[in-house]
N, C-alpha and C positions, 0 to 999 in steps of 0.2 A: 555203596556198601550193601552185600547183602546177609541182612542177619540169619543165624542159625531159627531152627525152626522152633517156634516158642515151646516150653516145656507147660506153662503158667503163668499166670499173673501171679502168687504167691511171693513175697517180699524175698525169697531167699532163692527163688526160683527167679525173679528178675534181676535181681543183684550177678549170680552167677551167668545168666546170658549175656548180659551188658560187659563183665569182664571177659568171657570169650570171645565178642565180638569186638572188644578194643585191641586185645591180643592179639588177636586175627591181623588188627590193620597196623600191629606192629606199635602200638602204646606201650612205653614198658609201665605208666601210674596206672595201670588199664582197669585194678578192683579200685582204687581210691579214687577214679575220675567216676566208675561206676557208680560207685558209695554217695559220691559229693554230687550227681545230677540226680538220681533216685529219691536223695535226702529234698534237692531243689524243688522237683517236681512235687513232691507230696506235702512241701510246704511243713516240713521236719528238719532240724540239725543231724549232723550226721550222727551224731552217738544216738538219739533217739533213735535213728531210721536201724541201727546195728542190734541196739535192744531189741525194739520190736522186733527183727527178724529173728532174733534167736528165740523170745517170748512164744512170738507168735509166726513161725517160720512159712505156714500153708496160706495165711490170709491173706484172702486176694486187693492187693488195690485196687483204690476204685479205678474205673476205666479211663476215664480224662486224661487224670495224670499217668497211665499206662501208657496210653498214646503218646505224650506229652514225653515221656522217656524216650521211648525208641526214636524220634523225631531226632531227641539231642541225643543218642548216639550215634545215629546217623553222621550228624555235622560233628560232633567226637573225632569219628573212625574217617571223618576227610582233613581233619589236623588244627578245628577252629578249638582255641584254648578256651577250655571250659568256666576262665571266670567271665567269657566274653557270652557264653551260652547261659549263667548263672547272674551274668552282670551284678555280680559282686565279688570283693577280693578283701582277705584281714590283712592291713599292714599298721603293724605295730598295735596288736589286739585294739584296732579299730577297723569298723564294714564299713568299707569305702565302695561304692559304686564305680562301675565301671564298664564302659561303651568300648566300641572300638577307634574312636577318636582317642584314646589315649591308652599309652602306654601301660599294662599290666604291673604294679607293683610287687615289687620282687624285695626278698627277705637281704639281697645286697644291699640293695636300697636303705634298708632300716639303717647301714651302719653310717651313715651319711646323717642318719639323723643322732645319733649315737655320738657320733664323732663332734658334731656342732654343739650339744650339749656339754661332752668333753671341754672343748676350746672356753665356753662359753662362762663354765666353772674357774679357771684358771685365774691366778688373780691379775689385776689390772685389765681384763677383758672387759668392754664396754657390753654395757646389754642390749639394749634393745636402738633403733628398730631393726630386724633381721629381713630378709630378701629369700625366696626360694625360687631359681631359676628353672624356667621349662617344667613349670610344674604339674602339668597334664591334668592327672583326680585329685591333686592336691595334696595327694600323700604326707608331702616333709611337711609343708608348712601349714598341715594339720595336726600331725605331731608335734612340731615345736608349737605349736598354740597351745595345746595342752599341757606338755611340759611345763610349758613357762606360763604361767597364769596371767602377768605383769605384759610380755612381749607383743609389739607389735609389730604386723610379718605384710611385705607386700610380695603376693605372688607371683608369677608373669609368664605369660606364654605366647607365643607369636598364634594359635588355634584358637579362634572365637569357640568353635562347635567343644574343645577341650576344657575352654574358659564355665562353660556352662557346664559342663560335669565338676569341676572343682567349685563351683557357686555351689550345688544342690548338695555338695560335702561340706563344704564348711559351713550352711546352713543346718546339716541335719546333726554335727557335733558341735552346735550353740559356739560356733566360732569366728561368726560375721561380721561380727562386733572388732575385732583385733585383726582380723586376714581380711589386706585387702586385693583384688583382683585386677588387675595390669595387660593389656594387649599389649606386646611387643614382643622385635628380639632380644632374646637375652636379658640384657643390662639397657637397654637402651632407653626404654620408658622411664626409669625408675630413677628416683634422684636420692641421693645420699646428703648428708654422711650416713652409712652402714658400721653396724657393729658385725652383721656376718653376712654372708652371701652363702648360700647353698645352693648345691646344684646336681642334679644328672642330666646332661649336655648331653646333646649327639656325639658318639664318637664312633661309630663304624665307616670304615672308607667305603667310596661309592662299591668299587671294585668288591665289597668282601660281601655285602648284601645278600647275593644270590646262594651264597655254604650257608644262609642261619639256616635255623630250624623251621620247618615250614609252617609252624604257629607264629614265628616270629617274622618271615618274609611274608609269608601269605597273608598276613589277618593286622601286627601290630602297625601302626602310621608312619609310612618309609620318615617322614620328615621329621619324626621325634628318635630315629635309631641312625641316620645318615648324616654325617655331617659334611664329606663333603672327597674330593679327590683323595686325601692322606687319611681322613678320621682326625685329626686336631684341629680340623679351621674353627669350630664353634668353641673351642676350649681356647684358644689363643684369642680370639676375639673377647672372650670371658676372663680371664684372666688381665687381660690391657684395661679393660673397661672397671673392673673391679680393685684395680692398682690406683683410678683413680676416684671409686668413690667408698671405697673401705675409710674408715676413720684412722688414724692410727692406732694402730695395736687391734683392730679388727681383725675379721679369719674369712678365706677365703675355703670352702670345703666341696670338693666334686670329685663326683663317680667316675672311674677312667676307666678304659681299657685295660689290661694287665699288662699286657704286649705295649701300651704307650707309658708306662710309667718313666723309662728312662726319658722319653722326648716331655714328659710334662716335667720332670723334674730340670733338665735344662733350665726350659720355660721359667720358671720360679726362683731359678739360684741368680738371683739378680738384687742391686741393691732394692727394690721396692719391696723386696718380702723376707720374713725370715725366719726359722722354725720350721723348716719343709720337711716334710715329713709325707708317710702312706702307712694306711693301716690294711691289712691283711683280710681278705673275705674268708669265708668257711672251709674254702679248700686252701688257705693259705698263699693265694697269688696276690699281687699290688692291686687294691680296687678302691681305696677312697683317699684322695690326696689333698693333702689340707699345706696351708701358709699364713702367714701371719702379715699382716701390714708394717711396714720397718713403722719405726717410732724415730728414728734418726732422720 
């Protein structure tokens, strides 16, 4: 990328460069990625960094983090997703770290924790221990640690180098203690009985890889977004495995495709589950499918 010709260092004077130059390269969050690397670099939240520039719109930053800016707009404006340049991301008003061994959490995501809280309240719902499957920085079963004060959560991820970004998460939200940390696939390692299983599984088909978005092919770990020829081998896998070590009257909850909600609800209308159900993401499409363990 080549950026426009500097106007200043002044805070409102780098702010507006960094949004020209992600425009440029066709970002349409191009002032709020600006905003949120500018705030990174100068080791300020973004509302701070907005105050100052209005306060104090001419003053120049110091030089380091000048540098330090243009550097990450650089890799911005070539498509690397800026929580991976910030290596941090809020899910569910907690700062979760984040490499690129793992998955960026996304505000879908939350409803998956959302949903399992839901199941969890219902009466005759067993509580604890609960399972967060593929769980990358730990996200869900960070949040259900918190939720649930009482729960204990074993996480699991087939990614050692993943495993160790969800250790230094649930170490830095005093969650060590309850969450514990699982190598394997899926279900495999983890023994039951479970009161829930949560999950976002891979479900992209190999084929469909190549149309994401090129923060998402280019940068996030093909092997936490693919799962396989169709996009449902890791869900049907997860699903078999979780029929047999759900308790009765336990919940099975994962993040699907929208486009697979018909083939996952087949999957489920079977005597081992019952209560199938999908809640709706923000644009209204099928994204988190939950089931219940028959009790018959």
């Amino acid at each position: 990328m080549t950026l426009p010709a500097r106007a200043g260092s002044g805070l409102r004077a780098l702010l507006a460069e960094g949004t020209v130059a992600l425009e440029a390269a066709g970002i349409e969050s191009a002032a709020l990625d600006a905003e949120v690397l500018l705030a990174h670099c100068l080791g300020l939240d973004r509302g701070r960094l907005l105050l100052a520039a209005t306060l104090r719109p001419a003053e120049d930053a110091p030089e380091a983090p000048a540098r330090h800016f243009h550097a990450l707009l650089a890799r911005r404006a070539a498509r690397e997703p800026v929580a991976y340049l910030t290596g941090h991301r809020e899910f569910w008003s907690l700062d979760l770290e984040v490499t690129p061994d793992v998955l960026i959490p996304r505000p879908e995501t939350e409803l998956v924790v959302r949903e399992a809280l839901d199941c969890l309240s219902m009466p005759g719902s067993p509580g604890s221990p609960l399972a967060d499957v593929g769980t990358g920085s730990g996200a869900i079963a960070i949040a259900l640690a918190c939720e649930l004060p009482g729960a204990r959560i074993v996480a699991s991820d087939m990614s050692a180098p993943a495993l160790q970004v969800a250790r230094r998460n649930v170490e830095k939200h005093s969650v060590a203690d309850r969450v514990g940390l699982v190598q394997g696939d899926l279900l495999e390692m983890v023994r039951g009985p479970l009161a829930l299983v949560a999950a976002n599984p891979p479900y992209i088909a190999r084929g469909e890889h190549a149309g994401l978005m090129p923060e998402v092919r280019d940068h996030e770990p093909e092997a936490a977004l693919v799962s396989g020829a169709t996009g449902m081998e890791a869900i049907e896998r997860l699903v078999a495995r979780a029929g047999r070590i759900l308790t009765p009257g336990g919940w099975l909850v994962i993040e699907i495709d929208s486009g697979r909600w018909p083939a996952v609800q087949r999957l489920l209308e079977t005597a081992v589950w019952q209560n199938v159900c999908v809640r709706a993401d923000y644009a209204g499409l099928p994204r988190v499918a939950r089931a219940r363990r028959s009790t018959g």
